[in-house]
N, C-alpha and C positions, 0 to 999 in steps of 0.2 A: 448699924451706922458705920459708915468709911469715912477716916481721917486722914489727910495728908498733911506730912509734916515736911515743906521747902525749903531749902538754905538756898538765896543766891547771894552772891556778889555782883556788885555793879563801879561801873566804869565811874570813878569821882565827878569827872568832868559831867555824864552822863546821868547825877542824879535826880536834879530836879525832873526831869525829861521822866524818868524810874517811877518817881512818885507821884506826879499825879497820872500814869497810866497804872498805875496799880491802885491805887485810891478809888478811880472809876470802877476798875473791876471789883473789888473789893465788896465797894459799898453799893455795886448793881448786882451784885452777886445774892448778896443776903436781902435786897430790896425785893428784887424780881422774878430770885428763882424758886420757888415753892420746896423744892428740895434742896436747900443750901443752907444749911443749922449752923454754920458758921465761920467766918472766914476774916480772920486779925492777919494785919502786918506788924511785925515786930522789927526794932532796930536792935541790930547785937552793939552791948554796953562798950564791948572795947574796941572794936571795930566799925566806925560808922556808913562803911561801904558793906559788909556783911546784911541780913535782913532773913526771914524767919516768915512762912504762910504758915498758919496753922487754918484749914480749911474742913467743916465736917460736915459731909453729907448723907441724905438717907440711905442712898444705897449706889452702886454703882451706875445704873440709869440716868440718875440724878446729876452725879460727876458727867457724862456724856451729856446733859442737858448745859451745862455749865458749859462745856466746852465749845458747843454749839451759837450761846447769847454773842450777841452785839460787844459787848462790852469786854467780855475775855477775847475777843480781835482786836479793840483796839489796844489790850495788853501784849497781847502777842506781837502787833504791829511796833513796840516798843521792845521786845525781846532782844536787839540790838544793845542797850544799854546795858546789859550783864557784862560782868569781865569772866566768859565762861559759860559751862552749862551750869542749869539750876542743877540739887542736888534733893531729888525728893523719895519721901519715904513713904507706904502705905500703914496704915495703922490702926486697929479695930479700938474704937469706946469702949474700956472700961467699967469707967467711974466718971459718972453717974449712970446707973444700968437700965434706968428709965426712961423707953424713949422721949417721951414725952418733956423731961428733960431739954433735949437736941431739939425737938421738933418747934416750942414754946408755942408761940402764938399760927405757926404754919401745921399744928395739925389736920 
């Protein structure tokens, strides 16, 4: 499994415009991509302009199928509303070691 974990910031004025082009992607992301185990938007508590992807996929194909969907364009198409570049990290699953775990109902 590959994990990416995002920090962006986004422009105040800019958020509502932020959230629901990430909301789309998000929530087409884990609907329509077969290889996409999972993918939360988080707000940071003390910064309400800060925000957090936690995105896990089966494998790197899978990220490249992602990247490819309808819906991660119209996210990108919104990339504008960052104050900045995102700031992402790659990161292998752990815990829980099972894929099947990640996979649930998309194995």
């Amino acid at each position: 499994m590959l994990a990416v974990w995002v920090k962006v910031r986004v422009q105040p004025a800019e958020r509502a415009r932020f959230l629901a082009a990430i909301e789309q992607d998000a929530l087409g992301s884990e609907r329509d991509e077969p290889g996409c185990c999972r993918f939360n938007v988080l707000q940071d508590d003390a910064d309400p302009n800060t925000y957090y992807f936690y995105e896990v996929y089966k494998d790197e194909a899978a990220l490249e199928a992602h990247r490819a969907a309808p819906h991660y364009a119209k996210w990108r198409a919104a990339a504008d509303t960052l104050d900045g570049p995102s700031q992402p990290t790659r990161c292998k699953t752990v815990f829980p070691s099972d894929p099947k775990y990640w996979l649930g109902s998309k194995k």
